[in-house]
Structures are given as structure tokens and as C-alpha cells.
C-alpha positions as CSV (number, residue, x, y, z in Angstrom):
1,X,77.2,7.7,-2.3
2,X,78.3,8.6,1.2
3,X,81.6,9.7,1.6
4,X,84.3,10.0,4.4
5,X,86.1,13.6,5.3
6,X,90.0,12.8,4.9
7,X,92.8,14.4,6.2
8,X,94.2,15.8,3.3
9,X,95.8,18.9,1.3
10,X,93.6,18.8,-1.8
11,X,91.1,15.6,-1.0
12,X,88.0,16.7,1.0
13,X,86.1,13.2,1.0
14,X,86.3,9.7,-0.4
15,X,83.3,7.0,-1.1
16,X,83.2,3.5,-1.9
17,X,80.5,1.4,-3.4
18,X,81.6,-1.9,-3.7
19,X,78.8,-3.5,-5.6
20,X,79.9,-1.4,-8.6
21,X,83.2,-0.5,-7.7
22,X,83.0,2.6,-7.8
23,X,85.5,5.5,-6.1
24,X,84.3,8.9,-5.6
25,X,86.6,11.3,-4.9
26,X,85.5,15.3,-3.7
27,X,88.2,17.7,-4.2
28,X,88.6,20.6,-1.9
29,X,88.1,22.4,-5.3
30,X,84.8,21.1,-5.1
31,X,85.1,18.5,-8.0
32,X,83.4,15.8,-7.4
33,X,84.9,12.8,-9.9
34,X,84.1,8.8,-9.9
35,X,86.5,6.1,-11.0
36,X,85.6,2.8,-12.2
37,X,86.3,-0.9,-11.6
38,X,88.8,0.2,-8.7
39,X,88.8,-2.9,-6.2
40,X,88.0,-2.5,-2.6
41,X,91.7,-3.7,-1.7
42,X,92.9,-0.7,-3.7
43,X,90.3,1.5,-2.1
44,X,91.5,0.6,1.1
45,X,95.4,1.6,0.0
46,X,94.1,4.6,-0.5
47,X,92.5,5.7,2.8
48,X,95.6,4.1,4.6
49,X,97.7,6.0,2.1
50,X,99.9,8.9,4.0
51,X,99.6,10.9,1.1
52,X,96.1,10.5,-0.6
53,X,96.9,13.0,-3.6
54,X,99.7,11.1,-4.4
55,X,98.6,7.7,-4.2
56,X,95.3,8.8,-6.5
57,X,97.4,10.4,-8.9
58,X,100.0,7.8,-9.5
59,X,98.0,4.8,-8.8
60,X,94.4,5.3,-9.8
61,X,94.1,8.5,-11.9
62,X,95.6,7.1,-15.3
63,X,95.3,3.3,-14.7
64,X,91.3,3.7,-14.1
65,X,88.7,5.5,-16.5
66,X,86.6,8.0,-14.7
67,X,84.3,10.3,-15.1
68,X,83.7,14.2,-13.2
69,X,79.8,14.3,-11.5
70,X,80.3,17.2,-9.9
């Protein structure tokens, strides 16, 4: 999945596929995790978002399952 660089304290890169709706998230840890059935609409809240952490942890993190790949 291609991701984007984001201007962030502890998000390196965020990616998108829509056909699965699927959210991948790369720490600047270097944790790489995926969240499931997150809509595009949501996705996009999240790369407008002017703090990206925060919206993931209080919007996504607990409401989504996920999984880490990386």
C-alpha cells in the first residue's frame, strides 16, 4: 500500500485503500499497523486533522479493529 509522509510528532505516513477500506498507519517508531472498515470520509478527517495522533487515537484506534504488519 503506498503511503503519504505527514507532518506529524509520532505519525511518519498514512495509506488508504479504498476498495477494502483499509488504513495504514507507519509510526515514527517504525510500527506499521492497519485498521479495518474505516471509510474514506473518515480517512480524509484524518489527513486534514491538525493533530493526526489525536484524531487516530480518539477516533479510530478503539472504535475500529486493527491489526500491526509491521
Amino acid at each position: 500500500m503506498n503511503r503519504e509522509s505527514v507532518a506529524s510528532s509520532n505519525i511518519a505516513s498514512i495509506g488508504y485503500d479504498e476498495p477494502s477500506q483499509t488504513l495504514e498507519v507507519e509510526f515514527i517508531s517504525g510500527a506499521i499497523y492497519q485498521y479495518y472498515n474505516v471509510s474514506k470520509a473518515l480517512t480524509e478527517q484524518l489527513m486534514q486533522a491538525g493533530s493526526k495522533g489525536q484524531f487516530l487515537a480518539y477516533q479510530i484506534k478503539n472504535a475500529y479493529p486493527y491489526s500491526r504488519v509491521g
